[in-house]
FIBA-243345 format. One record per residue (C-alpha): residue in three letters; x, y, z. Coordinates in Angstrom, 2 decimals, m for minus. Example, Ala and Ser with C-alpha at 12.3 -4.5 7.8 and 13.67 -1.06 7.14 Angstrom:
{marti ALA | xx 12.30 | yy m4.50 | zz 7.80}
{marti SER | xx 13.67 | yy m1.06 | zz 7.14}
***
This chain:
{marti UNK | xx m13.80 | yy 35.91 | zz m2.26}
{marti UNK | xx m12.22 | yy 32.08 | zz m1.82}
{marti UNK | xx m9.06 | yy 31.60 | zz m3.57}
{marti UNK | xx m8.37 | yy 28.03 | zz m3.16}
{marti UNK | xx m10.80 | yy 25.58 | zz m4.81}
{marti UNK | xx m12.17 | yy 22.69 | zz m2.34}
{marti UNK | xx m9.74 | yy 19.83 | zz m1.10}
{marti UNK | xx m11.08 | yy 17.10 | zz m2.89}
{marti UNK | xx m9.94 | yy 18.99 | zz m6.05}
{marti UNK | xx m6.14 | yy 20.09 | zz m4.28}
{marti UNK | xx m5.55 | yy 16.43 | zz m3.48}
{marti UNK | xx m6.29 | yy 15.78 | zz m6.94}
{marti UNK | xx m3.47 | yy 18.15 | zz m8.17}
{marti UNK | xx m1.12 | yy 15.33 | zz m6.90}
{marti UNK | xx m2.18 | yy 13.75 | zz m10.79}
{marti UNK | xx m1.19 | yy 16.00 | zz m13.45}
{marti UNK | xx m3.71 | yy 15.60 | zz m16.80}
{marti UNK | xx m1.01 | yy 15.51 | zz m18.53}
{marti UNK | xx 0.50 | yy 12.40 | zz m17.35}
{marti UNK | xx m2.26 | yy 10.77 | zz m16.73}
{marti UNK | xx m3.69 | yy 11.37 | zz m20.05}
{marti UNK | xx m0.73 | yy 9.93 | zz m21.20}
{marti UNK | xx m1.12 | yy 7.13 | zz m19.11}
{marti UNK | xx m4.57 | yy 7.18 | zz m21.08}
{marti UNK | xx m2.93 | yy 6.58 | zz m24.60}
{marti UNK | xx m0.32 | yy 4.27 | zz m23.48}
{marti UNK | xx m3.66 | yy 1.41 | zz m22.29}
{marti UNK | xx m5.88 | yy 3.11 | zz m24.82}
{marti UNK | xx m7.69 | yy 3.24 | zz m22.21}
{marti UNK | xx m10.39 | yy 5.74 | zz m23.91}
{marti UNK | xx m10.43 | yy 3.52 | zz m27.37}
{marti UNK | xx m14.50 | yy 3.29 | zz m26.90}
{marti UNK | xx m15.24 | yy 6.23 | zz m24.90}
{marti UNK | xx m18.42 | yy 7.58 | zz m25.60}
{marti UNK | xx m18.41 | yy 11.54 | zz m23.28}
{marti UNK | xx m17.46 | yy 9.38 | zz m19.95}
{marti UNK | xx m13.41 | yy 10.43 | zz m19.28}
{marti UNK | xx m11.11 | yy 8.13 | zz m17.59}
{marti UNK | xx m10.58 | yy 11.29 | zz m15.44}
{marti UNK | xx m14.31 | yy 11.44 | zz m14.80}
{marti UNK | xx m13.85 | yy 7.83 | zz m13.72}
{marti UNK | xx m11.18 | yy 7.98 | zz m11.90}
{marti UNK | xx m12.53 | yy 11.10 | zz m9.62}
{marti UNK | xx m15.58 | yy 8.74 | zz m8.64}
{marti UNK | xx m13.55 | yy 6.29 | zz m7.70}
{marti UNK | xx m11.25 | yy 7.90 | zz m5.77}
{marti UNK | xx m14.54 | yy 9.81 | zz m4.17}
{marti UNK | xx m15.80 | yy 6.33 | zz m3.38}
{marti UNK | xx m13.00 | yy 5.38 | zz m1.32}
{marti UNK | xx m12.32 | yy 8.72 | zz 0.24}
{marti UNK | xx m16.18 | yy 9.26 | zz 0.63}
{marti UNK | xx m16.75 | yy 6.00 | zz 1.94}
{marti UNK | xx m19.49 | yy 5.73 | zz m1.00}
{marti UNK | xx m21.01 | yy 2.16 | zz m0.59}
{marti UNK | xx m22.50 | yy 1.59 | zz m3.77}
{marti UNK | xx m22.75 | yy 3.39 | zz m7.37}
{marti UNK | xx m25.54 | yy 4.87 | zz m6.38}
{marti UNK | xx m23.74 | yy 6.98 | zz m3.45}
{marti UNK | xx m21.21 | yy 7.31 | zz m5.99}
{marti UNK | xx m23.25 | yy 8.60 | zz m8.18}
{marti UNK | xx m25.72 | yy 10.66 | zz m6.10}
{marti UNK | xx m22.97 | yy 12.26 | zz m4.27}
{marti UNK | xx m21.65 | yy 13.68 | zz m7.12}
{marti UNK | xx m24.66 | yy 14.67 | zz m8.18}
{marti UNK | xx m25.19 | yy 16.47 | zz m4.79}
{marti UNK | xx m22.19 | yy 18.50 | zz m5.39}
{marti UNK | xx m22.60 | yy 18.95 | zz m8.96}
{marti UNK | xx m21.75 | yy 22.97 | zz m8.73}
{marti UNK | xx m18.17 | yy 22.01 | zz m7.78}
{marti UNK | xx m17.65 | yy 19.04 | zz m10.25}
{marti UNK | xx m15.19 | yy 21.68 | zz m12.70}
{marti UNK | xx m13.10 | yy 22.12 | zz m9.98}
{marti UNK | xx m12.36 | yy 18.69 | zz m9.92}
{marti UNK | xx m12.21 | yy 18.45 | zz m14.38}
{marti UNK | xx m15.36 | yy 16.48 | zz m14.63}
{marti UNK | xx m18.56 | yy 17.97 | zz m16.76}
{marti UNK | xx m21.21 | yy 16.04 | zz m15.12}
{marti UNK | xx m21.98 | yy 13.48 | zz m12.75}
{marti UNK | xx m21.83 | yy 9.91 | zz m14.13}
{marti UNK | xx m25.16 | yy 7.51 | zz m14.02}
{marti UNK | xx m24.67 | yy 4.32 | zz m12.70}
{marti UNK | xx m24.98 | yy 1.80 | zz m15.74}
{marti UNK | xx m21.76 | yy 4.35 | zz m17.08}
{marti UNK | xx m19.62 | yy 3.82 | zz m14.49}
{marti UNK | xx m20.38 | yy 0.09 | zz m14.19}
{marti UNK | xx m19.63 | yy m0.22 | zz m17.74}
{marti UNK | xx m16.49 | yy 1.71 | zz m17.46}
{marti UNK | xx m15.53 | yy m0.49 | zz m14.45}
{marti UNK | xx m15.99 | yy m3.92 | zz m16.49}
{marti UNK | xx m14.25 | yy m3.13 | zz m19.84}
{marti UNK | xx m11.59 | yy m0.59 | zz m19.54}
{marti UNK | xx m8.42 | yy m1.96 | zz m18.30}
{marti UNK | xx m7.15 | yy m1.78 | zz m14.94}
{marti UNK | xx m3.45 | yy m1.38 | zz m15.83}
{marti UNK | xx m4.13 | yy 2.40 | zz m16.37}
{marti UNK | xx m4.53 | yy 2.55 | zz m12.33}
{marti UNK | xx m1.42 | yy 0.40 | zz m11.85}
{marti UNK | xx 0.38 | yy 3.16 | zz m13.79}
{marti UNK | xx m1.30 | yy 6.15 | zz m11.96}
{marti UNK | xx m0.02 | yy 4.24 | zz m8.78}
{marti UNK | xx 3.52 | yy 4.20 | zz m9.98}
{marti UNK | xx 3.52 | yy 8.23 | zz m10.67}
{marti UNK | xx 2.13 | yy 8.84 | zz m7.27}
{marti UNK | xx 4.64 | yy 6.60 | zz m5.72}
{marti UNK | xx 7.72 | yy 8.41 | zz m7.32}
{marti UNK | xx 6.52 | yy 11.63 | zz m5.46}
{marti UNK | xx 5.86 | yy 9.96 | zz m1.99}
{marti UNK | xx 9.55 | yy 8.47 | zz m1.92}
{marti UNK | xx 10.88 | yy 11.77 | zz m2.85}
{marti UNK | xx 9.47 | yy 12.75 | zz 0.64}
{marti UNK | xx 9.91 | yy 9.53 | zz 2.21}
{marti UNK | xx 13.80 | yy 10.00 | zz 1.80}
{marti UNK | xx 16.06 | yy 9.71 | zz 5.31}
{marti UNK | xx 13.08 | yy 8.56 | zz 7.11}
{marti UNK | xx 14.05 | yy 5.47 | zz 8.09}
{marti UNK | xx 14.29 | yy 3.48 | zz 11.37}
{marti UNK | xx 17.99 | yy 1.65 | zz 11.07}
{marti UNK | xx 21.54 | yy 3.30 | zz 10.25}
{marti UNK | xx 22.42 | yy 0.68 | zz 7.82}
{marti UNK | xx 22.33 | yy 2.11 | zz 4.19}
{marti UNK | xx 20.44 | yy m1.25 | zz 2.62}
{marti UNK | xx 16.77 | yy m1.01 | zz 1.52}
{marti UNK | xx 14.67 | yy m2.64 | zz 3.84}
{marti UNK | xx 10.89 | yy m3.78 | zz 2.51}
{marti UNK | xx 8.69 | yy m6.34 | zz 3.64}
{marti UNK | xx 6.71 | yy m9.07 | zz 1.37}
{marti UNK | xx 3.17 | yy m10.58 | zz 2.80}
{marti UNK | xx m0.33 | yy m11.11 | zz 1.50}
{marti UNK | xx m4.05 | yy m10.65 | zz 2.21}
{marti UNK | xx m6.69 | yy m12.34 | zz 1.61}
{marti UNK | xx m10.09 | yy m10.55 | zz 0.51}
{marti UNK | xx m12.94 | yy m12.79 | zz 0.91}
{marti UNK | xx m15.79 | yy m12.38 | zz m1.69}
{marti UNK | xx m19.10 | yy m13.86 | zz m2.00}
{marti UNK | xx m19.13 | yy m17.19 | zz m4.11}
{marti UNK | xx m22.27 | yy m16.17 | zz m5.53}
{marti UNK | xx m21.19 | yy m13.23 | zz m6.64}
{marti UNK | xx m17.93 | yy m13.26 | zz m7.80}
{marti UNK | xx m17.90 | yy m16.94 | zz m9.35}
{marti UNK | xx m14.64 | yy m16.20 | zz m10.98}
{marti UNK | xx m12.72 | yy m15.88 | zz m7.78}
{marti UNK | xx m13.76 | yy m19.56 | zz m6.48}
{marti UNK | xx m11.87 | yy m20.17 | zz m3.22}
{marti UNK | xx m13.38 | yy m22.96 | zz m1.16}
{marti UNK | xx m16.80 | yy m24.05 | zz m1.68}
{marti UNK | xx m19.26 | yy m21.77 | zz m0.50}
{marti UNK | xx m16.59 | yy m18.81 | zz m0.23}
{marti UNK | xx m14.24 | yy m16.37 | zz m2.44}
{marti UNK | xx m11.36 | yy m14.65 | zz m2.19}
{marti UNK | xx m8.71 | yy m12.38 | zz m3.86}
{marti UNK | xx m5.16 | yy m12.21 | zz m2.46}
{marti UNK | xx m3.34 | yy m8.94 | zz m2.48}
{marti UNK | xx 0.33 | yy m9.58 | zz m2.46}
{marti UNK | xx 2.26 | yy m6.67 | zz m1.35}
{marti UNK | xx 5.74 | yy m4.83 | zz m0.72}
{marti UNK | xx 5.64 | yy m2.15 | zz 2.06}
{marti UNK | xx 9.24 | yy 0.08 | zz 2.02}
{marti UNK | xx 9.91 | yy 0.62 | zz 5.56}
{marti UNK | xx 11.58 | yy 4.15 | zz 4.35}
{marti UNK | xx 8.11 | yy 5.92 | zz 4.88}
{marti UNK | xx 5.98 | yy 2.20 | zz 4.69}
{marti UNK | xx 4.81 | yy 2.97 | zz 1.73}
{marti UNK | xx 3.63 | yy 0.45 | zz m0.55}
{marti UNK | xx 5.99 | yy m0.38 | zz m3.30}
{marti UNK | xx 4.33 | yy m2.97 | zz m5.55}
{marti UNK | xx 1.03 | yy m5.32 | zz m5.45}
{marti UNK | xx 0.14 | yy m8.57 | zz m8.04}
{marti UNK | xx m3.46 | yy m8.95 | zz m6.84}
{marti UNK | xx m4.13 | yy m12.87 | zz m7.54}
{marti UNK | xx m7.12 | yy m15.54 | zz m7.15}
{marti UNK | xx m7.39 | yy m17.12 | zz m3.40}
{marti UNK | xx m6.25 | yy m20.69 | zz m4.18}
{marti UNK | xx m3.14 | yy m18.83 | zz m5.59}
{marti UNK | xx m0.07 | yy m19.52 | zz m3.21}
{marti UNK | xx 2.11 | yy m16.77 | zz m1.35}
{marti UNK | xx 5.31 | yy m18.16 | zz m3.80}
{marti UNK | xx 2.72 | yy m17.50 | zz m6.83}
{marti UNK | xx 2.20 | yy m14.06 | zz m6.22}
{marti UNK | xx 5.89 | yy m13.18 | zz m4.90}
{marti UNK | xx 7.51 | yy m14.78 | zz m7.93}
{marti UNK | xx 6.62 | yy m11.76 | zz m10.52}
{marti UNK | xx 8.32 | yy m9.24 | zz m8.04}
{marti UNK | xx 12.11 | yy m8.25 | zz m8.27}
{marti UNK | xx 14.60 | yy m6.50 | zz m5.74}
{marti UNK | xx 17.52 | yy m4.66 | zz m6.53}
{marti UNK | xx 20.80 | yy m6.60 | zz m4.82}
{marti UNK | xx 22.06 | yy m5.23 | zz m1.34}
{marti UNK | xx 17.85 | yy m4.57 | zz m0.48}
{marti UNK | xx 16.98 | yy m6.61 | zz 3.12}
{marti UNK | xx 13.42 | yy m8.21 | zz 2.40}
{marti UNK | xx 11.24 | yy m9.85 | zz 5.36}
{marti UNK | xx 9.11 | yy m12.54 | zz 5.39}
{marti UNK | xx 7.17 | yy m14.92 | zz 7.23}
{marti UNK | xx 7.41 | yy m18.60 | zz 7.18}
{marti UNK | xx 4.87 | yy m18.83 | zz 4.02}
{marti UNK | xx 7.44 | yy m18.12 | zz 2.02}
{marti UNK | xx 9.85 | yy m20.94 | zz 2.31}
{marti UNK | xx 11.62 | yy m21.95 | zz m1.11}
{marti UNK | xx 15.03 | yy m22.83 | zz m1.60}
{marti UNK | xx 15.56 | yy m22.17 | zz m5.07}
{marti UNK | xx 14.05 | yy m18.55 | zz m4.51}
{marti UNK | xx 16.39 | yy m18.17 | zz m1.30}
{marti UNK | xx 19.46 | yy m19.51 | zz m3.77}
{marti UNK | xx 18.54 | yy m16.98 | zz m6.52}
{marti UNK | xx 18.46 | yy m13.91 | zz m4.14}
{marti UNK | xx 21.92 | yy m14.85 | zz m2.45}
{marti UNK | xx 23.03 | yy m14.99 | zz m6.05}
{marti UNK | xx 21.71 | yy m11.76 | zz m6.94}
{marti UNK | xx 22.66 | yy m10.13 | zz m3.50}
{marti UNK | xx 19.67 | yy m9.52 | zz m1.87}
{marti UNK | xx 19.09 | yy m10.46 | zz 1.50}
{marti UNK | xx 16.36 | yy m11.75 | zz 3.58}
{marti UNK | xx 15.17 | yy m12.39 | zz 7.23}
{marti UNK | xx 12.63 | yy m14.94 | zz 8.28}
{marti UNK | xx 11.26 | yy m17.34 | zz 10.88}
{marti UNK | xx 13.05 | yy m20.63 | zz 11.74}
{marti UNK | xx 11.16 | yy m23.80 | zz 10.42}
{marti UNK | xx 11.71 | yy m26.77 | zz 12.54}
{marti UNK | xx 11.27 | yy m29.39 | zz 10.02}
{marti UNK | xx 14.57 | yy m28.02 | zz 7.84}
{marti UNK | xx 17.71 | yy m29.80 | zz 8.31}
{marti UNK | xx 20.93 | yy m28.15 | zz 9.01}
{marti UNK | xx 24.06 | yy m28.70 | zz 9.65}
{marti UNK | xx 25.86 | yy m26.13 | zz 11.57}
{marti UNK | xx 29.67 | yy m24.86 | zz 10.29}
{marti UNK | xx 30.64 | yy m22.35 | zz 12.76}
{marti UNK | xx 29.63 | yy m20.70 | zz 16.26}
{marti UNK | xx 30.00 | yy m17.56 | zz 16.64}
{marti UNK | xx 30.03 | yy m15.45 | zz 19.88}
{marti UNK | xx 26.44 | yy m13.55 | zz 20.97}
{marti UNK | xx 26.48 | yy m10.27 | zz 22.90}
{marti UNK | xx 25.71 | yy m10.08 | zz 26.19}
{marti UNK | xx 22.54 | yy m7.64 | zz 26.01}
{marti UNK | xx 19.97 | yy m8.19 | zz 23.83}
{marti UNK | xx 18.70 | yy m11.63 | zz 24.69}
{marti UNK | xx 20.60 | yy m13.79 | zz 21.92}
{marti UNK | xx 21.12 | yy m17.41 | zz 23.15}
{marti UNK | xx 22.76 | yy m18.42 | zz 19.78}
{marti UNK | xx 24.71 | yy m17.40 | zz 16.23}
{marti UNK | xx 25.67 | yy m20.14 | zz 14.17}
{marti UNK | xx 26.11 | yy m20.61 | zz 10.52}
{marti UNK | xx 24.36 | yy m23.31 | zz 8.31}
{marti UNK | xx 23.95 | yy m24.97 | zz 5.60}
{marti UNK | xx 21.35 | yy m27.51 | zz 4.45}
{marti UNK | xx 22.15 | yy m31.09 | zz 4.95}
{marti UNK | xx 21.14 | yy m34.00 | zz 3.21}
{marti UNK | xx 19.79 | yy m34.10 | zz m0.52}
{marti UNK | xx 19.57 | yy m30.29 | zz m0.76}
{marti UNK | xx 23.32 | yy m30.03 | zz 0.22}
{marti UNK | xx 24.53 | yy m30.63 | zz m3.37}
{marti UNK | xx 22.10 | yy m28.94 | zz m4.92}
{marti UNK | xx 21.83 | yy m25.39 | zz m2.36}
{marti UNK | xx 24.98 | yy m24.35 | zz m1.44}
{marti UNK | xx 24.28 | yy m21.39 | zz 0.57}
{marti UNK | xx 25.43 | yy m20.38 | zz 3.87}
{marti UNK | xx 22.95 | yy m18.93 | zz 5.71}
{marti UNK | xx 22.63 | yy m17.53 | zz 9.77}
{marti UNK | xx 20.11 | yy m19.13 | zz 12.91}
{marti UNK | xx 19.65 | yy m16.76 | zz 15.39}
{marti UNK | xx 18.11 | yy m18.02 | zz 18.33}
{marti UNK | xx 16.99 | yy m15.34 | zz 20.69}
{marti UNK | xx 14.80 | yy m15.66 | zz 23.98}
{marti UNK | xx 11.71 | yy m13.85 | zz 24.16}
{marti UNK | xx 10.61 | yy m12.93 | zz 27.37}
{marti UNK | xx 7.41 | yy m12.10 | zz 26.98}
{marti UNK | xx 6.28 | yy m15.21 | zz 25.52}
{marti UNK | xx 9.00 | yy m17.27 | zz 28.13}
{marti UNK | xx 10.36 | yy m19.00 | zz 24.56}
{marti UNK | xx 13.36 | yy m19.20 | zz 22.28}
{marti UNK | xx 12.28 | yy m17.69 | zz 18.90}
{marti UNK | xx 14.73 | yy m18.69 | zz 15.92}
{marti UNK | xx 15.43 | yy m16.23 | zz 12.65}
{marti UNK | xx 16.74 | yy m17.38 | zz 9.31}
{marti UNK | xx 18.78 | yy m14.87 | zz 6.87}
{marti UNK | xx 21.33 | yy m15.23 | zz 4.24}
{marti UNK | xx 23.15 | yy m11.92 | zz 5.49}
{marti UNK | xx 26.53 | yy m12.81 | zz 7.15}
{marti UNK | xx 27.42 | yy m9.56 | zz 8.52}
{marti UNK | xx 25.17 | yy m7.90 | zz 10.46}
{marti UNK | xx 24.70 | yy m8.09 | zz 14.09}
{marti UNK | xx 22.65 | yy m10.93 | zz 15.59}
{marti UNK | xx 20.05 | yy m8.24 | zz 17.57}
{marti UNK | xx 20.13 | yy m6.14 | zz 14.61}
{marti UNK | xx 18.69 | yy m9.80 | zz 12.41}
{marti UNK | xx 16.40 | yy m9.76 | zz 15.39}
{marti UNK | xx 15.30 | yy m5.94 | zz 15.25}
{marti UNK | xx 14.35 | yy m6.25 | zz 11.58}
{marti UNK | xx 12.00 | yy m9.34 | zz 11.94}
{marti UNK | xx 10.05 | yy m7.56 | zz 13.93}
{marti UNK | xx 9.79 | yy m4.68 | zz 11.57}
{marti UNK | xx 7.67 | yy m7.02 | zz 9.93}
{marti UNK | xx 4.75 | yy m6.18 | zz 11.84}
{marti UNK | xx 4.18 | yy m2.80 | zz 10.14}
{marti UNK | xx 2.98 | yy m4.86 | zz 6.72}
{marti UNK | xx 0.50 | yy m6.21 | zz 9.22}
{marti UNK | xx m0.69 | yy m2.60 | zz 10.55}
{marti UNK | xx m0.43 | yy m1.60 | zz 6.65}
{marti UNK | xx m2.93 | yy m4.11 | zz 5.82}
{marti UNK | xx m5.47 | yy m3.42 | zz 8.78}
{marti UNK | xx m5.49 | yy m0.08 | zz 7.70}
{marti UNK | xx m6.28 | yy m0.69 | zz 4.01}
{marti UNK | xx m9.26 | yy m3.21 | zz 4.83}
{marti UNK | xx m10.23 | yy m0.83 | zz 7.67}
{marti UNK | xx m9.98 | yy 2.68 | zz 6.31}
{marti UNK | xx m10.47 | yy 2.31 | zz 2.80}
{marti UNK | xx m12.89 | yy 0.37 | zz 0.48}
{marti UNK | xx m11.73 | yy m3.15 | zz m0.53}
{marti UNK | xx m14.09 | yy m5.35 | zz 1.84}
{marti UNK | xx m17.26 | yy m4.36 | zz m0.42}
{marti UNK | xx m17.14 | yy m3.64 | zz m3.99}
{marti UNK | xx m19.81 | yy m1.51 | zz m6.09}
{marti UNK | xx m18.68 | yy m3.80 | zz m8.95}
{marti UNK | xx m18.51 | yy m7.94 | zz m9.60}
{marti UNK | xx m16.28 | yy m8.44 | zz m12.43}
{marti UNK | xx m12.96 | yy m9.34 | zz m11.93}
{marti UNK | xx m11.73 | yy m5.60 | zz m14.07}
{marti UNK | xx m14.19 | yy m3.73 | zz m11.44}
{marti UNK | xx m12.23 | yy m5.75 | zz m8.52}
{marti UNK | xx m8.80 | yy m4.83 | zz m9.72}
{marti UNK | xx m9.45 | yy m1.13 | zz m10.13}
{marti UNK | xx m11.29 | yy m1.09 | zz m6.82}
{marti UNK | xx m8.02 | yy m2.24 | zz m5.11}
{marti UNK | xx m6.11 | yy m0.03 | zz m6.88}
{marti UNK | xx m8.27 | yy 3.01 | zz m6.58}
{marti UNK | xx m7.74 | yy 2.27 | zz m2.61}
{marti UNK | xx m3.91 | yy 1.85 | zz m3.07}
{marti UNK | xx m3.80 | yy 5.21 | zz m4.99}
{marti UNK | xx m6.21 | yy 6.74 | zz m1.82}
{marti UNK | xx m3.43 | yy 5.58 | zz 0.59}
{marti UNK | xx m0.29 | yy 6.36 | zz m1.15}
{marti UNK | xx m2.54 | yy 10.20 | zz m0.89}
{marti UNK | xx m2.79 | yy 10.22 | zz 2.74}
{marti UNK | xx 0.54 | yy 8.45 | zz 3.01}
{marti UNK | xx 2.02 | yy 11.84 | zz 1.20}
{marti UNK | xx m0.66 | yy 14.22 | zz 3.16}
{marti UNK | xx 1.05 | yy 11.94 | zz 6.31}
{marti UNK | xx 4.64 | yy 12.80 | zz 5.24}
{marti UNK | xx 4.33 | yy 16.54 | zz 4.16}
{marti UNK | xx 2.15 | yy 17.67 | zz 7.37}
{marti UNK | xx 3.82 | yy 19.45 | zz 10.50}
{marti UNK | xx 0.74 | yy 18.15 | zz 12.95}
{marti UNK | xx 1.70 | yy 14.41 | zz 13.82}
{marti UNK | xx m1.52 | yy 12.62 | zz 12.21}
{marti UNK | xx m2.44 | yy 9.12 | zz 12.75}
{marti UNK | xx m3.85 | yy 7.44 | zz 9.36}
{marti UNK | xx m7.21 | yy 6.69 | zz 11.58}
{marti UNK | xx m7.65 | yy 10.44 | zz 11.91}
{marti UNK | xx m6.46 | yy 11.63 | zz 8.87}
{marti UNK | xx m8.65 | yy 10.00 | zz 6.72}
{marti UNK | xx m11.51 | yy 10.64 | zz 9.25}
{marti UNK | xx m11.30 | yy 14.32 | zz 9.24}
{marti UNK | xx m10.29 | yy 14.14 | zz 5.37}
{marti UNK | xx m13.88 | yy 12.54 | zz 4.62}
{marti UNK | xx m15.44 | yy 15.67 | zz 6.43}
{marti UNK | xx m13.19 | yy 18.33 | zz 4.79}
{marti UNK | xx m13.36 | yy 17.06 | zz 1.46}
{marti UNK | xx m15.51 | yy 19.74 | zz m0.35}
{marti UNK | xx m14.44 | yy 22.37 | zz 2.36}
{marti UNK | xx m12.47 | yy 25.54 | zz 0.41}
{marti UNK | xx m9.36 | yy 25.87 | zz 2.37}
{marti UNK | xx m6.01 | yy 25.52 | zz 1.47}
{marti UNK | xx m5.41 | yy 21.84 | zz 1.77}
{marti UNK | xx m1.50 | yy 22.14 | zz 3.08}
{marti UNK | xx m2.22 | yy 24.57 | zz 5.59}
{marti UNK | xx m5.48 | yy 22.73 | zz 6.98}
{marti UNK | xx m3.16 | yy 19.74 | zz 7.77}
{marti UNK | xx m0.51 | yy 21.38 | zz 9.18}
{marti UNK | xx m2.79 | yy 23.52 | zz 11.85}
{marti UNK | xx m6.28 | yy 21.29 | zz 11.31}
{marti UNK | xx m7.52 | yy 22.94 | zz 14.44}
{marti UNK | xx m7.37 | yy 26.36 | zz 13.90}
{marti UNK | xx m9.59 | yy 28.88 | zz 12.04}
{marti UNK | xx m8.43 | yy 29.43 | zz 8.26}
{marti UNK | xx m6.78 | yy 33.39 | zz 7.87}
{marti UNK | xx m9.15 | yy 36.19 | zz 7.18}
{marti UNK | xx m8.04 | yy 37.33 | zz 3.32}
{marti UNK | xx m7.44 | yy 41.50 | zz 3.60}
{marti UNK | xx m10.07 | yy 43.49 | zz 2.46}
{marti UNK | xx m13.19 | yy 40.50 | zz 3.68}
{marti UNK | xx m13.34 | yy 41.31 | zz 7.14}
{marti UNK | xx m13.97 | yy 45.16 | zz 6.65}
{marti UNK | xx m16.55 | yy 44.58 | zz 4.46}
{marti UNK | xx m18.39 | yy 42.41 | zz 6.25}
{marti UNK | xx m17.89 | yy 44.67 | zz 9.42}
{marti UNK | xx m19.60 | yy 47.28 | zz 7.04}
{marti UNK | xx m22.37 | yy 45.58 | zz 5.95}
{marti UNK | xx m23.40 | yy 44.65 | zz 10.00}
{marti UNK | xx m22.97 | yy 48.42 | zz 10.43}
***
């Protein structure tokens, strides 16, 4: 006899009821429930990203296919599909925020010491995404004319790149929009591109202590206080300290760091920006290009996960469709962290989408996912005695 219960329902073990049906109370999130859960909801959800389901009706359907093993997973019966599109529309997608958050306290618990730089400082990056839509479809997210779009603004924590906060926004919104509701604690390095160039926001953060590391605009002017000496590895053709000249002069008084360094794959001097005094000029250079992994993060949300097609067109559907896939990769993030086997996300969720209603101890599958599961004691005699 089995004594685990199928993946799908281990993975779901991550969420304990009893925060999440406090999580429940605290949106009143059930206020006009009628027998459809937000547990119940939430499980086809999640089953639609990790099941790749396309539609409600796959949603639906393959639930209903597996409808035997729906109480492992605390559901009663499979939803219909004019349920969980109402459920999608009207019940607010701040209860999925908040399930996020939960998860996210357990995956930095894991993520601890795995980091890529000796310095002690928080390191996280800040970039957006743009999800197109159709016009037609989703008229509230009006972009250009015969297109729309959502933008996903994000912060990935380079200790385990796990992402630490999203603001999901319309497409006209800009990249300033979105990154003005997010906070950092002080002595925390953030990265971003050239998108992201304000003064007053730079001013704040050197107030506040917190740090950051972009590209070089040409069009700024400078005036450079001080030279300092490069190193004679690493490719650095220049240090020198700034300050803004001209009418922002009086008005930003910040002394900030350009870092010119030659790139010799592209045969071109590439020029970094950052408000940090101290560290090395290669180690400014190093973390800029730690900003690529935001990139990869993104690829592998649009490409893995659902949140190119939605099986919903109001705005509340969108939102919990985004965060139902954040929640999904935060999971294989932690599956990622805990394993022993060194899984790429590619394969993990591949193999995860076969597995998912397989009974086998879910921690033991991903630490040896090629080998046959143990033979419990007693099974294998009893078997050899029926073939006798």
């Amino acid at each position: 006899m089995n004594r685990v219960c199928s993946i799908f329902a281990q993975l779901l073990q991550l969420f304990p009821r009893v925060k999440f049906q406090e999580a429940v109370q605290q949106h009143k999130a059930e206020r006009h429930a009628r027998g459809f859960s937000c547990w119940s909801q939430f499980v086809a959800m999640l089953f639609c990203q990790l099941g790749q389901a396309k539609s409600l009706r796959e949603i639906c359907q393959g639930l209903m296919a597996i409808e035997g093993k729906l109480k492992h997973l605390g559901v009663d019966r499979p939803p219909n599909k004019s349920t969980l599109s109402y459920a999608n529309e009207h019940r607010p997608w701040q209860l999925y925020q908040t399930v996020f958050e939960h998860l996210l306290q357990r995956c930095e618990v894991l993520a601890q010491g795995k980091k890529k730089f000796r310095f002690k400082n928080r390191l996280m990056s800040l970039d957006s995404t743009t999800i197109d839509l159709c016009a037609s479809l989703f008229d509230w997210a009006q972009f250009k004319r015969t297109k729309g779009a959502v933008k996903l603004h994000l912060i990935l924590d380079h200790e385990g790149y796990l992402p630490h906060f999203a603001v999901i926004t319309d497409g006209k919104a800009s990249d300033q929009a979105g990154s003005r509701m997010m906070h950092f604690a002080a002595g925390t390095i953030v990265i971003i591109d050239r998108g992201y160039v304000d003064y007053e926001w730079w001013q704040h953060w050197t107030e506040e202590g917190v740090f950051f590391v972009t590209r070089f605009k040409k069009d700024l002017k400078i005036e450079v206080l001080e030279e300092r000496p490069v190193p004679k590895t690493g490719g650095i053709l220049r240090d020198q300290v700034i300050r803004f000249s001209g009418e922002r002069s009086q008005k930003y008084t910040m002394r900030l760091r350009l870092i010119t360094k030659w790139d010799e794959q592209k045969r071109e001097e590439i020029q970094f920006l950052t408000n940090h005094l101290d560290f090395g000029p290669t180690t400014i250079a190093q973390v800029y290009r730690e900003r690529w992994q935001i990139e990869i993060f993104f690829k592998a949300l649009k490409q893995l996960l659902r949140v190119k097609t939605f099986v919903g067109t109001s705005a509340n559907a969108l939102h919990i469709q985004i965060w139902t896939a954040l929640i999904a990769m935060l999971m294989i993030k932690y599956l990622q962290l805990r394993a022993r086997f060194g899984w790429s996300l590619s394969h993990l969720v591949a193999l995860l989408r076969q597995q998912l209603f397989v009974y086998r101890d879910l921690y033991c599958w991903i630490d040896h996912p090629f080998e046959a599961p143990p033979v419990l004691a007693g099974i294998h005699d009893r078997q050899l005695a029926l073939q006798l």
